[in-house]
C-alpha positions as CSV (number, residue, x, y, z in Angstrom):
1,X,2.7,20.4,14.6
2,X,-0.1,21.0,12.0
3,X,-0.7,17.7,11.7
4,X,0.1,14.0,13.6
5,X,2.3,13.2,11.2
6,X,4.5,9.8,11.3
7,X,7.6,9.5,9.6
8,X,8.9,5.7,8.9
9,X,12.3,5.3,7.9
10,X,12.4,1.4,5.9
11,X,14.5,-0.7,3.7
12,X,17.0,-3.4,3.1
13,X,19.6,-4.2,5.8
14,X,22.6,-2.5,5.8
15,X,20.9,0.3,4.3
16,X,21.7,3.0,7.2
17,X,18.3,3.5,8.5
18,X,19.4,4.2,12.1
19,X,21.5,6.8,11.0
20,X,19.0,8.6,9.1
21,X,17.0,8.1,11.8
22,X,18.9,9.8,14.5
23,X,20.1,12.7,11.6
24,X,16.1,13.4,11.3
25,X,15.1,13.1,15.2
26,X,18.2,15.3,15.7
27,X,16.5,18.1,13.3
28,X,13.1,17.7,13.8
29,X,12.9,16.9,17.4
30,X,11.9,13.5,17.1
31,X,11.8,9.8,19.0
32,X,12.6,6.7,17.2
33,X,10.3,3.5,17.3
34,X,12.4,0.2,16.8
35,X,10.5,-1.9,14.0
36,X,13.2,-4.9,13.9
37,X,11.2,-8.4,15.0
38,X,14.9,-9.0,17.0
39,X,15.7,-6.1,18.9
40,X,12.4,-6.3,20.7
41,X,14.5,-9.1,23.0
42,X,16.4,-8.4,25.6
43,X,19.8,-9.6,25.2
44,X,19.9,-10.2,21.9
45,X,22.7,-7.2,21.3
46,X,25.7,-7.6,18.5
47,X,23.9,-9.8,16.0
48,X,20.8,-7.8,15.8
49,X,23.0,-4.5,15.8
50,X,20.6,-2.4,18.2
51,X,22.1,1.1,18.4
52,X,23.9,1.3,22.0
53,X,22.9,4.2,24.5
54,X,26.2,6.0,23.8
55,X,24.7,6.0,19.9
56,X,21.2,7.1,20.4
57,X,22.8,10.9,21.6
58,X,20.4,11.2,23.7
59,X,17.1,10.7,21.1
60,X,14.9,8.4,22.9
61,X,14.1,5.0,21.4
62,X,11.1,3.0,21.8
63,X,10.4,-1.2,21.9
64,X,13.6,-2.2,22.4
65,X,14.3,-4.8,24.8
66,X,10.4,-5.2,25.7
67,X,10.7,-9.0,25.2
68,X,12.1,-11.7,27.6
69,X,13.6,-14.4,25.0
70,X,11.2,-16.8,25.6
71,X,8.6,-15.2,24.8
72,X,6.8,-15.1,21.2
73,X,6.6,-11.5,20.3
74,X,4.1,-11.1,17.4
75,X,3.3,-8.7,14.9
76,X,0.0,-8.1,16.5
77,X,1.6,-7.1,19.7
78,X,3.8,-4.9,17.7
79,X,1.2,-3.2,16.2
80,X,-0.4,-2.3,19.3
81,X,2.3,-1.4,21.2
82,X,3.9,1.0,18.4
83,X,-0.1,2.8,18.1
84,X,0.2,3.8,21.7
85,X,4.0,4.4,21.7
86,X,2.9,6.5,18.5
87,X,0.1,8.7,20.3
88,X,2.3,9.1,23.9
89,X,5.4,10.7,21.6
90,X,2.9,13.0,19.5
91,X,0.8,13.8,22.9
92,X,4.9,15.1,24.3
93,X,4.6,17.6,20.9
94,X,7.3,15.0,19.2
95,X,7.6,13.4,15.9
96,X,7.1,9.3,16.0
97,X,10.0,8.1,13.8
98,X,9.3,4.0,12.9
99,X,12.7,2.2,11.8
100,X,13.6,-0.7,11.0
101,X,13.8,-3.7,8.2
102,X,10.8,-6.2,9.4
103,X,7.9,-5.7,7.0
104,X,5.2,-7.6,8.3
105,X,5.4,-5.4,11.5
106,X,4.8,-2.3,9.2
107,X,2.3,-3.8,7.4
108,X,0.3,-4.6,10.6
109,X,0.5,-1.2,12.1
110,X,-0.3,0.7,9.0
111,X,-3.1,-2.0,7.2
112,X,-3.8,-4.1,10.5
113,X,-3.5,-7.7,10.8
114,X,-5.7,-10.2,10.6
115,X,-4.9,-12.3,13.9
116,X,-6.8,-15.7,12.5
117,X,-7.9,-18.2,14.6
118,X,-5.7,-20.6,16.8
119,X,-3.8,-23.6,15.7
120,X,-5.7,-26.3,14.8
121,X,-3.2,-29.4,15.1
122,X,-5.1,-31.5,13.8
123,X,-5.6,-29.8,10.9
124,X,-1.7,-28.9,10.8
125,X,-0.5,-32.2,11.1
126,X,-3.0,-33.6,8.0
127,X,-1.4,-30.4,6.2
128,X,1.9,-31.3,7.5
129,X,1.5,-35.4,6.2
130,X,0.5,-34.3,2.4
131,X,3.2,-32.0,2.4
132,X,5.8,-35.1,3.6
133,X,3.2,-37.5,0.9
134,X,2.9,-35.2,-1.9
135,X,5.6,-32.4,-1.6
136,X,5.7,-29.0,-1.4
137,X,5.0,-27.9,-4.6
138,X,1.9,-29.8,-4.2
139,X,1.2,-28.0,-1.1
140,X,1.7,-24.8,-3.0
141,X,-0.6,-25.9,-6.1
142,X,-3.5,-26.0,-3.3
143,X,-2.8,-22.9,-1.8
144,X,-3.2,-21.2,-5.4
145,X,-6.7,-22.8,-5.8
146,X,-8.0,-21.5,-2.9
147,X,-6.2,-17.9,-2.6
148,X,-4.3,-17.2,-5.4
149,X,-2.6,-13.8,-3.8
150,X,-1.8,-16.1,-1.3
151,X,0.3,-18.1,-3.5
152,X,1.7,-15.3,-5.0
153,X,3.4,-14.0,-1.6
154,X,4.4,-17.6,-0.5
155,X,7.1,-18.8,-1.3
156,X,6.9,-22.7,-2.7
157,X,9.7,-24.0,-0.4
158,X,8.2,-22.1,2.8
159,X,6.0,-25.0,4.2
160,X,5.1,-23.0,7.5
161,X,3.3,-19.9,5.9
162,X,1.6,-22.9,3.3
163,X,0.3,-24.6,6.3
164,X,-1.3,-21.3,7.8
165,X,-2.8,-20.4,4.9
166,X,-4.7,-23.4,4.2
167,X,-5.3,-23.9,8.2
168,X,-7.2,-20.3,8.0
169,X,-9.5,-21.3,4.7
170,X,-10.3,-24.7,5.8
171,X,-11.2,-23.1,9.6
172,X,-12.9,-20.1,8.5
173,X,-13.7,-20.8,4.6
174,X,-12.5,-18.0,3.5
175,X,-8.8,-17.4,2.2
176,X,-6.0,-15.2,4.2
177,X,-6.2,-12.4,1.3
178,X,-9.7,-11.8,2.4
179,X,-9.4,-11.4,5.9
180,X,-6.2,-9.2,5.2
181,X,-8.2,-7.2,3.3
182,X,-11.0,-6.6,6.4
183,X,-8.4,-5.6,8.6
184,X,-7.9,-2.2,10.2
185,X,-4.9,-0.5,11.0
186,X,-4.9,1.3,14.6
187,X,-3.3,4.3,13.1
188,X,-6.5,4.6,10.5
189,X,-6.4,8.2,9.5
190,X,-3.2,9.2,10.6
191,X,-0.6,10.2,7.8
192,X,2.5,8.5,7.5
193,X,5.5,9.8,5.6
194,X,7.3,6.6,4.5
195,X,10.7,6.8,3.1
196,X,12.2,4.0,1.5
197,X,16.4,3.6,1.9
198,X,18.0,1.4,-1.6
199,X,21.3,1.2,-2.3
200,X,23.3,-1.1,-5.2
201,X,23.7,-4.5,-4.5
202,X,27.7,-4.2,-4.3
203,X,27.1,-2.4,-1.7
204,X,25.3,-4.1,0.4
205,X,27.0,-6.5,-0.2
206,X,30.3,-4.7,1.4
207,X,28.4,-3.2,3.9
208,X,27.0,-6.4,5.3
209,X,30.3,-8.2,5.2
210,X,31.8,-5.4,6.9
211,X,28.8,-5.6,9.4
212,X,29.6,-9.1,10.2
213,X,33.1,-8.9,10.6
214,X,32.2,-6.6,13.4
215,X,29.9,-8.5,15.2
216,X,32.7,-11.2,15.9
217,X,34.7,-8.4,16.7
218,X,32.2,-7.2,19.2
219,X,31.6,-10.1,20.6
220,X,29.0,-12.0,18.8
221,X,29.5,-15.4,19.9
222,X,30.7,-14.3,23.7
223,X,27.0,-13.0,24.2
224,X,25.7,-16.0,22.6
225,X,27.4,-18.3,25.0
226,X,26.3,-15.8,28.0
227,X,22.9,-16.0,26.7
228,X,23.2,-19.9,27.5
229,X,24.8,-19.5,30.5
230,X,21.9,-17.7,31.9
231,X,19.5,-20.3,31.2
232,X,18.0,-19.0,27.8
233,X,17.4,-22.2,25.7
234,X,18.2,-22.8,22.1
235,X,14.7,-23.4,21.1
236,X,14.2,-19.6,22.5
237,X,13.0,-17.6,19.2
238,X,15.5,-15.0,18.9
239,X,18.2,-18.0,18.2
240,X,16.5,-19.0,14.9
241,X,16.6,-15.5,13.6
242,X,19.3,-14.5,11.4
243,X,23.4,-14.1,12.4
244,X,21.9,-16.0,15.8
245,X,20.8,-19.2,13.8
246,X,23.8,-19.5,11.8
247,X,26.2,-18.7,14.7
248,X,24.6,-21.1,16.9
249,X,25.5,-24.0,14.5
250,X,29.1,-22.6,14.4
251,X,29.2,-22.9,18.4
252,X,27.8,-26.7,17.3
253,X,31.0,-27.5,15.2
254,X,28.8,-27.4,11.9
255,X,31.1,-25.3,9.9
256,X,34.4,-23.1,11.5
257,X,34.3,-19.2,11.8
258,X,35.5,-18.3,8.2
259,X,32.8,-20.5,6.4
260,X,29.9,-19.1,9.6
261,X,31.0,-15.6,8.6
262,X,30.9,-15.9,5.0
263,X,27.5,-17.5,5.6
264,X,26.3,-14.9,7.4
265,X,26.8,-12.3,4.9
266,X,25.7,-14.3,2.2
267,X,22.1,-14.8,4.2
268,X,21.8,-11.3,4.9
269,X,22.4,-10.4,1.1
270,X,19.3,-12.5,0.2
271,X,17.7,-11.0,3.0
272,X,18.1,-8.0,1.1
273,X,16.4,-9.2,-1.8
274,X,13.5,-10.2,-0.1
275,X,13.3,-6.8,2.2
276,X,13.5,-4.7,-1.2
277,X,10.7,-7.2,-2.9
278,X,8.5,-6.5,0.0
279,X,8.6,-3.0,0.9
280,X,8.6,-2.7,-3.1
281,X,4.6,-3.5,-2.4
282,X,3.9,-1.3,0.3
283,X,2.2,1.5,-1.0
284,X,2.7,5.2,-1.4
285,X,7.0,4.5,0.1
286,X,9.2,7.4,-1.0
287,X,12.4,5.9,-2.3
288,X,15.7,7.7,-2.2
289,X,18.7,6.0,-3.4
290,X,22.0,6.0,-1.1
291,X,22.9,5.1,2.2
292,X,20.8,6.9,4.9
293,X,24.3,8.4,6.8
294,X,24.8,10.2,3.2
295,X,24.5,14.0,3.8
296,X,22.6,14.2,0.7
297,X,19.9,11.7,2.2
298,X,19.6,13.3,5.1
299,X,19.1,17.2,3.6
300,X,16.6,15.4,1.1
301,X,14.3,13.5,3.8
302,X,15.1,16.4,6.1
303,X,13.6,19.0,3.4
304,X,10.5,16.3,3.0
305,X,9.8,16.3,6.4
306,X,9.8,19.7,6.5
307,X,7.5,20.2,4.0
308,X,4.9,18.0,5.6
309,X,5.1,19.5,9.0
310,X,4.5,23.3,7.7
311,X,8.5,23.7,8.9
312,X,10.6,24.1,5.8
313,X,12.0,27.6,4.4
């Protein structure tokens, strides 16, 4: 290779990123790198739709199933782990191919993270009682007079990243845009070809509803209840992530399987939304519009790759 490129393949759910994935490490002779925050857990199969070894045709996929369940997985560790993942596949003469949906992992591997300094609860649970006193929107206003990017990014109803924010300013007095901005990646200097996957809102919206109703098919809550079985409690991390959370409170009696399904695909709709509005800020993505399994996606990111590793004509 002339160069140690990196291809990352991002984008909405539902958007066929594994596909395109395998298409392009099919062609190009490359190895995929799992960027999902849930398919780093082991056991965690149906509802976070990890491609099964029959799938992956023999391409070899990294950082799946590296997590027990009970542990906290971070970006951090994320972005470590993919840098040396990274360097071992281009060392074999490969192509590193990142996919997945979870932004923040992107963002720390390819503009570093700024790790910030540990809870302070203390200081949590004083931000925590003028949230309960004073409101959210309250707890918002202060964030935007102290880091106004900040406030930008958070939304007003998400208490937890509010907390953080202001925890980091009042600890190290400055604000969380300005340590993000002092950060390094540890891929600095290495290019990255990053293709963005969009396709029309009907259509992820019929592709997500589709999704779900396999899941049940497959099994969804059979693992969930296997997962239990084997001792993994509910307070485990993966179970609050999407598909897991809502299902979890259909195993509860909150609402029956229709209403948990329909649930489901209306979550992972907005989910959309806020994958498009993110990735929509990382710089210098290549968007292409259409599902990644589309034969015209795949010629067109083929032909880009090609053209970035000296291989195309």
């Amino acid at each position: 290779m002339p160069e140690p490129l990196v291809v990352a393949i991002l984008g909405p759910t539902a958007s066929g990123k594994s596909a395109l994935a395998l298409a392009l490490a099919e062609r190009v002779g490359g190895e995929i790198i799992n960027c999902d925050s849930t398919a780093v857990y082991r056991g965690f199969d149906i509802g976070t739709d990890k491609v099964s070894l029959d799938e992956r045709r023999g391409i070899p996929h990294h950082l799946i199933d590296i997590a027990d369940p009970t542990e906290v997985y971070t970006a951090a560790q994320f972005a470590r782990d993919a840098a040396r993942t990274i360097r071992e596949i281009q060392a074999r003469g490969r192509l590193p191919i990142i996919v997945g949906g979870t932004g923040l992992y992107y963002r720390a591997l390819t503009r570093g993270l700024f790790p910030g300094p540990p809870a302070d609860e203390a200081l949590r649970a004083r931000l925590e009682a003028i949230a309960g006193r004073r409101g959210l929107p309250f707890l918002h206003r202060m964030v935007k007079r102290v880091d106004p990017p900040s406030a930008e990014r958070i939304l007003p109803g998400d208490r937890k990243r509010m907390v953080r924010a202001l925890e980091v300013f009042f600890l190290t007095g400055a604000p969380l845009t300005q340590h993000f901005a002092d950060t390094v990646s540890p891929i600095a200097g290495m290019p990255v070809l990053a293709i963005g996957l969009r396709i029309p809102s009907p259509l992820t919206a019929e592709r997500t509803a589709r999704r779900v109703g396999l899941q049940f098919e497959r099994g969804l809550m059979d693992e969930i209840r296997g997962l239990l079985a084997a001792g993994i409690p509910e307070t485990a991390r993966p179970f609050g992530g999407l598909v897991y959370r809502q299902a979890m409170e259909y195993l509860h009696g909150v609402r029956d399987e229709a209403a948990t399904r329909e649930l489901i695909a209306c979550e992972n709709r907005h989910y959309a939304k806020r994958q498009a509005t993110w990735f929509k800020k990382e710089p210098d993505l290549q968007w292409f519009e259409g599902p990644g399994e589309s034969p015209a996606t795949i010629a067109a990111v083929g032909l880009l790759v090609a053209e970035r590793l000296g291989t195309a004509g």
